[in-house]
Backbone as CSV, one residue per row, in Angstrom:
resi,resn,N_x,N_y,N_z,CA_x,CA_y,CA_z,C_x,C_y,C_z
1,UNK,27.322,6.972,-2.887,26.604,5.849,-3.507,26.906,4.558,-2.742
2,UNK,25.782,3.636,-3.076,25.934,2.433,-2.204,27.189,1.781,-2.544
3,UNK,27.991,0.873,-1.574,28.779,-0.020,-2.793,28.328,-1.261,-3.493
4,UNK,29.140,-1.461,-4.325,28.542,-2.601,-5.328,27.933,-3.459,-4.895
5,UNK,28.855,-4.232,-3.873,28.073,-5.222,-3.243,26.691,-5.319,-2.008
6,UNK,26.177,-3.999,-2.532,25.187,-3.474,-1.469,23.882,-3.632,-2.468
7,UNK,24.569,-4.107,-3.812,23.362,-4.070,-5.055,22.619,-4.962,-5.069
8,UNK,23.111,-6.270,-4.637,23.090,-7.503,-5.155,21.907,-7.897,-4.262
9,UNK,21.039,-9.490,-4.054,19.973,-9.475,-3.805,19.849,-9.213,-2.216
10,UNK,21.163,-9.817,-1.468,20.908,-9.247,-0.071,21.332,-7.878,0.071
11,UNK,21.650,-7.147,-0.874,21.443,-6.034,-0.809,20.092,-5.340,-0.394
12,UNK,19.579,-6.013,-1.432,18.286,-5.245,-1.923,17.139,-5.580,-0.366
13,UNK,17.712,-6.567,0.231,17.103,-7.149,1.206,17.281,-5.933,2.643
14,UNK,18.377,-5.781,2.331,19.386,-5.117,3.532,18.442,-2.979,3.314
15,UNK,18.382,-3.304,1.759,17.556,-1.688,1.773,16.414,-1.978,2.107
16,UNK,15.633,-3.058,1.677,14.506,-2.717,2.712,14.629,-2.482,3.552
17,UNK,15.148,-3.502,4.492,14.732,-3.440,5.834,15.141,-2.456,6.392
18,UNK,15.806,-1.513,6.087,16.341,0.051,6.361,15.054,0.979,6.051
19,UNK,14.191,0.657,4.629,13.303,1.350,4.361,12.301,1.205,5.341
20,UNK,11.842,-0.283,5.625,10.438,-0.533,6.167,11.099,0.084,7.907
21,UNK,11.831,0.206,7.936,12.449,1.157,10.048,11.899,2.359,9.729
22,UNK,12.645,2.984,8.646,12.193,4.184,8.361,10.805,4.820,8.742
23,UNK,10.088,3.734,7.919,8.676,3.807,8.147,7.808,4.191,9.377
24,UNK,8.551,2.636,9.793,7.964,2.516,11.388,8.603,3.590,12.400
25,UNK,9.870,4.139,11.756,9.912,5.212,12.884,9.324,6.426,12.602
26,UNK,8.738,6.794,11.468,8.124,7.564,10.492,6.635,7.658,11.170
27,UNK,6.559,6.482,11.610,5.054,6.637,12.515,4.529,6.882,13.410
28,UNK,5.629,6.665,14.028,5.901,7.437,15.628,6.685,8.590,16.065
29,UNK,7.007,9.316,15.017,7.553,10.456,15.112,7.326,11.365,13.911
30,UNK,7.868,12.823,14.385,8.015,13.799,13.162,9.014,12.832,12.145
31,UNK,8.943,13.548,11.131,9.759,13.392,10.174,10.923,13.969,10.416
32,UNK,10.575,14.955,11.047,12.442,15.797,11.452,13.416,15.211,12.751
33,UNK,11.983,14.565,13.662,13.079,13.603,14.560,13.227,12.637,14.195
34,UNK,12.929,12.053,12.880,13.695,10.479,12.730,15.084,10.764,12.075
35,UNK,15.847,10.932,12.643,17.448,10.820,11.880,17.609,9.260,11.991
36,UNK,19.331,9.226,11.652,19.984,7.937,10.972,19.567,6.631,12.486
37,UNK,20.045,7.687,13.646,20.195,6.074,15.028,18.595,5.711,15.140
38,UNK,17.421,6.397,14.495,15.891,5.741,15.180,16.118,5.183,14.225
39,UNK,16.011,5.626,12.647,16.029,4.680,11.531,16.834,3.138,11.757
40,UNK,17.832,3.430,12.434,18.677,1.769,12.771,18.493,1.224,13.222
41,UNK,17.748,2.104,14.891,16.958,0.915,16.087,15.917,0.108,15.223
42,UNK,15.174,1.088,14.357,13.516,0.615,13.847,14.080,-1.060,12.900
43,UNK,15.130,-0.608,11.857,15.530,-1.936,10.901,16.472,-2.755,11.848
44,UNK,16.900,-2.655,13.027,17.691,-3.818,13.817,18.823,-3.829,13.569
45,UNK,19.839,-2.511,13.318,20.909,-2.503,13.010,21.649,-1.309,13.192
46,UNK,23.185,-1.140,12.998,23.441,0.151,13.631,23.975,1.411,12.462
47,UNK,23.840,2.546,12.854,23.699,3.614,12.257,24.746,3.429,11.173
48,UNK,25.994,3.293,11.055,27.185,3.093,10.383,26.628,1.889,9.325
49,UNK,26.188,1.456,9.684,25.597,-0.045,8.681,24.337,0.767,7.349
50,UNK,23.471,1.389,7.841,22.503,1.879,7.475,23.212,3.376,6.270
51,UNK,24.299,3.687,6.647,25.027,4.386,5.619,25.792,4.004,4.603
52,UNK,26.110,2.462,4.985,26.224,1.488,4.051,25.764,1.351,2.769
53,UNK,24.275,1.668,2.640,23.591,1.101,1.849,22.497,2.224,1.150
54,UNK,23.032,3.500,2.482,22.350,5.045,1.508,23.599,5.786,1.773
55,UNK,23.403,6.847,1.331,24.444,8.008,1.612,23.904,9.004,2.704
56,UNK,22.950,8.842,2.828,22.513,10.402,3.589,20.746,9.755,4.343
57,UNK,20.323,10.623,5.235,19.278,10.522,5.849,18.494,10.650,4.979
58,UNK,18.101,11.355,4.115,17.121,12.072,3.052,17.356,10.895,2.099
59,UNK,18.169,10.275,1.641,18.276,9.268,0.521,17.703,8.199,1.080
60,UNK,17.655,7.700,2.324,16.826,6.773,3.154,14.864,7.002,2.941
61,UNK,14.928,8.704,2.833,13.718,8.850,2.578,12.571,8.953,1.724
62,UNK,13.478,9.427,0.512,13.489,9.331,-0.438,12.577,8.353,-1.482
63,UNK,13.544,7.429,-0.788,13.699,5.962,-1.395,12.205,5.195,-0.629
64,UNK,12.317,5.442,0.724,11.102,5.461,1.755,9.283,5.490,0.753
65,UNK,9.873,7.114,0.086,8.260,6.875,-0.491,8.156,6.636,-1.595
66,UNK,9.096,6.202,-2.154,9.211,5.664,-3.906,8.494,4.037,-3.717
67,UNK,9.242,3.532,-2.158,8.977,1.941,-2.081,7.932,2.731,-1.902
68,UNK,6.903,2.846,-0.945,5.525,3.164,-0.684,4.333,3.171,-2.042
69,UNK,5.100,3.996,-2.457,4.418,4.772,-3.846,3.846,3.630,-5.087
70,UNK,5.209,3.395,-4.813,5.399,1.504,-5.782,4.523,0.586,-5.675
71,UNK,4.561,0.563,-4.425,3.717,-0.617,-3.951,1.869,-0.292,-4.271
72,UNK,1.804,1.210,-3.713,0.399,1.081,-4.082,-0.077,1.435,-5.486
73,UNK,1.175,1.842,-5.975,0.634,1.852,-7.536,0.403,0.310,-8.121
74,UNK,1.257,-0.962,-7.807,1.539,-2.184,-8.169,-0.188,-2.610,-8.245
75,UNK,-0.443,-2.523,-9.440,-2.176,-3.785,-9.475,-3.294,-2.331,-9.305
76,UNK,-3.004,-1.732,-8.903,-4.036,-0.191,-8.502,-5.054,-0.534,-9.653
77,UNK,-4.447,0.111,-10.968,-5.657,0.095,-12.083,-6.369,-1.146,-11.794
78,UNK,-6.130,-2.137,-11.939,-6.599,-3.245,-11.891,-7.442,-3.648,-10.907
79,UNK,-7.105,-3.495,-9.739,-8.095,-3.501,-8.845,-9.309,-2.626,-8.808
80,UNK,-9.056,-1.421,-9.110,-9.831,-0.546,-9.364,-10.586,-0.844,-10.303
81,UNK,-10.591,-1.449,-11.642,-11.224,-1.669,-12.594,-12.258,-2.896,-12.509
82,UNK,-11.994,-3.845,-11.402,-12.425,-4.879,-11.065,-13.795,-4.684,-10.325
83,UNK,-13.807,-3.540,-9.684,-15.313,-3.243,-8.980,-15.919,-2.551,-9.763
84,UNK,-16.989,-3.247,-10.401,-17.942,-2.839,-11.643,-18.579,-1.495,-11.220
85,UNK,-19.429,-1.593,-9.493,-19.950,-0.514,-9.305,-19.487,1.036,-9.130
86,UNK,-20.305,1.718,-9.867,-19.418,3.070,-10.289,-19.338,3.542,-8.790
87,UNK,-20.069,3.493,-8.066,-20.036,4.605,-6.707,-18.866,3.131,-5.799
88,UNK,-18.506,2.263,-5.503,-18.072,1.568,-5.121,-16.697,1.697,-5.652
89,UNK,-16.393,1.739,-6.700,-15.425,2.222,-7.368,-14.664,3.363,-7.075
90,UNK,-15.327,4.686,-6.961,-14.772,6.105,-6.714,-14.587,5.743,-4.764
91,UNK,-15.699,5.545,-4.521,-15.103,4.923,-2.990,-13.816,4.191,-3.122
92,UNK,-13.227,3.363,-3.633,-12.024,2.349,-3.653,-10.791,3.264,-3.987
93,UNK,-11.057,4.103,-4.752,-10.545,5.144,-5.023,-9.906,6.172,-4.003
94,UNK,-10.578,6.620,-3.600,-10.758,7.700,-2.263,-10.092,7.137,-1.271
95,UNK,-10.332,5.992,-0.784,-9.980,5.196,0.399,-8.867,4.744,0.302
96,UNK,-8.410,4.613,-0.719,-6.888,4.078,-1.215,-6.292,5.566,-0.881
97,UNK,-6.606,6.403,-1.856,-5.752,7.945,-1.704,-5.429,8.738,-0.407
98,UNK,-6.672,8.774,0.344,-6.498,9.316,1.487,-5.690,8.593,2.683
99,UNK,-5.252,9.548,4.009,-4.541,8.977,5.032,-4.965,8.046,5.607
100,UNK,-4.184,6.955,6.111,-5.546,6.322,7.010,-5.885,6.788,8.609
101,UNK,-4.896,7.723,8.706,-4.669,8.355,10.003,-4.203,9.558,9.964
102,UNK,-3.883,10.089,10.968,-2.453,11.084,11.183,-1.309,10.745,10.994
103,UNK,-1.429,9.688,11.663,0.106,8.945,11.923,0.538,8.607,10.623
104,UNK,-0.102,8.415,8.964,0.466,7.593,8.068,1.699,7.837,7.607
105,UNK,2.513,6.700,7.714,4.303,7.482,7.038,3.963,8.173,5.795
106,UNK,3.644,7.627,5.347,3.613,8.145,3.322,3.786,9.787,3.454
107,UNK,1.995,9.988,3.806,1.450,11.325,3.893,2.566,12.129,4.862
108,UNK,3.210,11.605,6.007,3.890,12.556,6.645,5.133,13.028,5.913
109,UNK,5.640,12.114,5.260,7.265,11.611,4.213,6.809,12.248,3.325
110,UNK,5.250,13.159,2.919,5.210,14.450,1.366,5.256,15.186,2.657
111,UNK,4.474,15.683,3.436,4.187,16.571,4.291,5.344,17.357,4.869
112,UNK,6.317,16.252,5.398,7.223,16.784,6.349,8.120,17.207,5.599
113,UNK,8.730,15.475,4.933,9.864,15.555,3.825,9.697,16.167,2.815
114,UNK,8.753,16.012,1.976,9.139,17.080,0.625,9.165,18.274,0.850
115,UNK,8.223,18.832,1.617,8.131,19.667,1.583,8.799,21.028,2.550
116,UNK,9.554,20.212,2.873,11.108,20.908,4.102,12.501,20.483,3.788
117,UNK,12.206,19.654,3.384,13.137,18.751,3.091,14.411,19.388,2.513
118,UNK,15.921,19.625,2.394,16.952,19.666,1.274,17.059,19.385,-0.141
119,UNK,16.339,18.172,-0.008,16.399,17.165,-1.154,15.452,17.255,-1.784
120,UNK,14.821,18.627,-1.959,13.340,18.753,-2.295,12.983,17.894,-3.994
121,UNK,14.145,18.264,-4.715,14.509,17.685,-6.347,14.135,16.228,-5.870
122,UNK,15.053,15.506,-4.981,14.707,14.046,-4.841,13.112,13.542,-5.070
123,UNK,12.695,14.306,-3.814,11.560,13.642,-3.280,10.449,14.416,-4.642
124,UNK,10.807,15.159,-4.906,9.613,15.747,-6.195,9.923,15.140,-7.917
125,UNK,11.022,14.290,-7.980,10.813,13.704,-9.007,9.920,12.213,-8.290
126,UNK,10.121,11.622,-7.312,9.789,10.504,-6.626,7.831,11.012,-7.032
127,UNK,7.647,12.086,-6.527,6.495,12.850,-6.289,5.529,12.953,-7.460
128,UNK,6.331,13.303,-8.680,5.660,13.800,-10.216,5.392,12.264,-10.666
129,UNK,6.181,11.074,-10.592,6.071,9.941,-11.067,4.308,9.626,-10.100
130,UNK,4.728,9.299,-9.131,3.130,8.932,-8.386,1.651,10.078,-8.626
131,UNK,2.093,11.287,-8.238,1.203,11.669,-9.194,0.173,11.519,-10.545
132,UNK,1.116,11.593,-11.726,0.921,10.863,-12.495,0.017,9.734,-12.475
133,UNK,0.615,8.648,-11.888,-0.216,7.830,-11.563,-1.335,7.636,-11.056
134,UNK,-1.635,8.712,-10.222,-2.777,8.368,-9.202,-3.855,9.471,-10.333
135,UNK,-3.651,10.141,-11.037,-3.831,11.102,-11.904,-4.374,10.136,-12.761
136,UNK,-3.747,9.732,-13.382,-4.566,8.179,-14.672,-5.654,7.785,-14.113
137,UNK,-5.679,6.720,-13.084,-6.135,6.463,-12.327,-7.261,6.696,-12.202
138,UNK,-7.329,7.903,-11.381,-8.977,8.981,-11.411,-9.256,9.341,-12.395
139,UNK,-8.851,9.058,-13.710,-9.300,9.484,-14.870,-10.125,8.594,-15.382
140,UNK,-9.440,7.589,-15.540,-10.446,6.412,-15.610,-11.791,5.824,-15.059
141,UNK,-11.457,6.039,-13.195,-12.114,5.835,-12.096,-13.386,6.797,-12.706
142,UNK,-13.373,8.038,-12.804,-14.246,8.945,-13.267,-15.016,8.767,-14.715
143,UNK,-14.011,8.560,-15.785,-14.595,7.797,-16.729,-15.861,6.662,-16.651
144,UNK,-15.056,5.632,-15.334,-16.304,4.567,-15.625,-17.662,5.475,-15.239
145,UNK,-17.818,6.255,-14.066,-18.655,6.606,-13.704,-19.506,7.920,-14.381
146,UNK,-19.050,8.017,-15.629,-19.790,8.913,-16.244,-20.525,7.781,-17.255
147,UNK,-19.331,6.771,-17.922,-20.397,5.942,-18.790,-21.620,5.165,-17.963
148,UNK,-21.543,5.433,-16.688,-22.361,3.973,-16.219,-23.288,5.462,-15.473
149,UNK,-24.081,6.642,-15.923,-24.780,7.522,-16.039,-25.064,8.865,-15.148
150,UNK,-23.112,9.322,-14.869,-22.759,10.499,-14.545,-22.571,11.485,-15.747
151,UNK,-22.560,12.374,-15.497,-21.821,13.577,-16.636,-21.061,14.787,-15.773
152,UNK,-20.149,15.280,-16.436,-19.579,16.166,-16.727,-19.355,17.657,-17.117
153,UNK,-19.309,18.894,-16.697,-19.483,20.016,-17.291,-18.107,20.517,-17.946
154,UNK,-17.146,19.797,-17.613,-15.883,20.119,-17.853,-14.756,19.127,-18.570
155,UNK,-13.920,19.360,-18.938,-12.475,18.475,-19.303,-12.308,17.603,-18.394
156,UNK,-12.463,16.174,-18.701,-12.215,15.115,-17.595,-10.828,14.799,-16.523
157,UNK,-10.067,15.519,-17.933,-8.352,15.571,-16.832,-8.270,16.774,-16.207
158,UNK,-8.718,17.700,-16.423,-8.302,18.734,-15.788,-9.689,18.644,-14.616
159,UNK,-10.485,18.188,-14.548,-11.854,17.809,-13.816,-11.234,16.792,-12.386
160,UNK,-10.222,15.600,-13.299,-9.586,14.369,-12.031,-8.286,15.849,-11.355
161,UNK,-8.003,16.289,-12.529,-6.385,17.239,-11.089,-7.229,18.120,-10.364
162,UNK,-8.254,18.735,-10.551,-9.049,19.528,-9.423,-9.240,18.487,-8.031
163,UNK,-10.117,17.498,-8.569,-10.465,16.410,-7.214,-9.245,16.374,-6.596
164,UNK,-7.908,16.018,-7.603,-6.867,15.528,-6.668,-6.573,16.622,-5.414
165,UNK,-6.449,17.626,-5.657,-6.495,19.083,-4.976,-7.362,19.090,-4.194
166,UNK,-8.931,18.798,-4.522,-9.378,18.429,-3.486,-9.597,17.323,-1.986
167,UNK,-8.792,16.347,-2.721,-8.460,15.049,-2.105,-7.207,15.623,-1.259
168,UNK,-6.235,16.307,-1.438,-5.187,16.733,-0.729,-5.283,17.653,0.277
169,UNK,-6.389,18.126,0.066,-6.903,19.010,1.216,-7.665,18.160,2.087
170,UNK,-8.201,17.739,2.453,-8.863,16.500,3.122,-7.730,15.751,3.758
171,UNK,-6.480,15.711,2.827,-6.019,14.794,3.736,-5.142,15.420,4.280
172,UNK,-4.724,16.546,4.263,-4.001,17.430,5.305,-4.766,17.557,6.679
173,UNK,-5.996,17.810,6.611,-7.014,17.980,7.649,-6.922,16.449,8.492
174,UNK,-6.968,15.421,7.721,-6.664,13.612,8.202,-5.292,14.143,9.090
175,UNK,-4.496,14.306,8.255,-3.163,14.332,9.036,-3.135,15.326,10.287
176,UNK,-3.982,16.422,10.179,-3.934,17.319,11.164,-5.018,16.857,12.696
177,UNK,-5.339,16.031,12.148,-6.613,15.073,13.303,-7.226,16.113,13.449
178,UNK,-7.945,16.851,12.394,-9.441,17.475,12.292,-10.575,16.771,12.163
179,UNK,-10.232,16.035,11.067,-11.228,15.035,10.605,-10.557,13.222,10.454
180,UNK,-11.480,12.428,10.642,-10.852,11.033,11.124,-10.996,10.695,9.311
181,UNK,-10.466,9.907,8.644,-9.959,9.247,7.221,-11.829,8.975,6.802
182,UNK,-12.520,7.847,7.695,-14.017,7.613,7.339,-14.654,9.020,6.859
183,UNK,-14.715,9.886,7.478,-15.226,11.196,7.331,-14.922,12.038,5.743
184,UNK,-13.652,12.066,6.047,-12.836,12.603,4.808,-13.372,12.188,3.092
185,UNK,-13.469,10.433,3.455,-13.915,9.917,2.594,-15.310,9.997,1.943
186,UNK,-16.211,10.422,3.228,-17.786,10.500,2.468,-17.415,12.083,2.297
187,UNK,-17.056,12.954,2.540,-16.791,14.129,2.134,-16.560,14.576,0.726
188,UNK,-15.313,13.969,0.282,-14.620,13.086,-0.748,-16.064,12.923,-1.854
189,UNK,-16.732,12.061,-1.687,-17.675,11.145,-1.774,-18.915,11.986,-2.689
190,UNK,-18.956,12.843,-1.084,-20.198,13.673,-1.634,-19.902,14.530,-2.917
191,UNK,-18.504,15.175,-2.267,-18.254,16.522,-3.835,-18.107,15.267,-5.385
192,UNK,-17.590,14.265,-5.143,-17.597,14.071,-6.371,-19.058,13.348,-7.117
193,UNK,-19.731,13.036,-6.162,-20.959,12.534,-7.117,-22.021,13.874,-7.158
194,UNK,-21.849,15.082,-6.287,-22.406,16.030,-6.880,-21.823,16.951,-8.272
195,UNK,-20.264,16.821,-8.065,-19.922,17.170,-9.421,-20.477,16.612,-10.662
196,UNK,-20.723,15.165,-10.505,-20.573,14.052,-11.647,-22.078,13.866,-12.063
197,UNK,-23.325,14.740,-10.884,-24.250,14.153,-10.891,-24.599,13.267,-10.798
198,UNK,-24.198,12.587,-10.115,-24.871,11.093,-9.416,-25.753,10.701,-9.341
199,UNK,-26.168,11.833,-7.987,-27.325,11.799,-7.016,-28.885,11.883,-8.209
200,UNK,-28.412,12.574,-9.262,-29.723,12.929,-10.268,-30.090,11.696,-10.872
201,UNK,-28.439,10.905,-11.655,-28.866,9.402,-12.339,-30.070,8.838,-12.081
């Protein structure tokens, strides 16, 4: 565990900037070659310092997509709720969820890290929380667009965790540079306003 005085606000300063290296070395590499010395070059500091303030490589990462996760959950509904138009909307949606590349840390930090990872418990409670979230989310997102004259053949939550499944496949293909993020998205796009009936409105 960190020590105490690793809590406090330049603490909290000192974990970022460990987190946001992470990242950036997260972007330019596998997930399995970023150990502790790229993570230190990336935040400007040296490896022994950076254990300071985690215990382990994986707790660096951890933590990596919780900040990530955080951040794009922070205002999400809200923004989302703010674009009246239903198809503009599920677009805002989509485009938020998916990779924006290959390269994206996030997507590589489930890809690489959770899912190889040791710490698999870590990163999958980190995992079930955002979920969740992004899960509400499209529930709603989908909601508006049935009142504003889509429909439905099915259970609306169990209707948004299918898309999500489908959204995760898409973006494995993003990450695999099959398909470029724009693509993914009208893809995206199409299955759900043919599910929702859109195109008929």
């Amino acid at each position: 565990m960190p020590a105490k005085s690793a809590r406090g606000s330049r603490g909290e300063s000192r974990r970022r900037q460990i987190i946001d290296g992470a990242l950036a070395a997260i972007r330019v590499s596998s997930v399995a070659d970023v150990q502790l010395a790229a993570i230190a070059e990336h935040a400007g500091m040296r490896a022994n310092h950076v254990l300071y303030y985690f215990a382990t490589r994986d707790e660096v990462l951890i933590a990596a997509a919780q900040q990530v996760e955080l951040t794009l959950a922070d205002g999400r509904a809200e923004s989302l709720a703010a674009v009246e138009d239903r198809d503009e909307r599920l677009r805002a949606y989509v485009r938020t969820y998916l990779p924006e590349d290959r390269h994206d840390p996030i997507w590589k930090l489930w890809l690489e890290g959770w899912l190889r990872s040791a710490s698999h418990e870590g990163f999958a409670a980190v995992g079930d929380v955002a979920y969740a979230g992004w899960l509400d989310d499209l529930v709603e997102t989908v909601q508006h667009a049935i009142d504003n004259g889509g429909s439905l053949s099915e259970p609306l939550r169990p209707f948004a965790r299918r898309m999500i499944f489908v959204l995760d496949g898409l973006a494995v293909h993003v990450m695999g540079g099959h398909i470029a993020h724009d693509e993914a998205v009208e893809l995206a796009l199409t299955t759900l306003r043919r599910e929702l009936r859109l195109d008929a409105a």
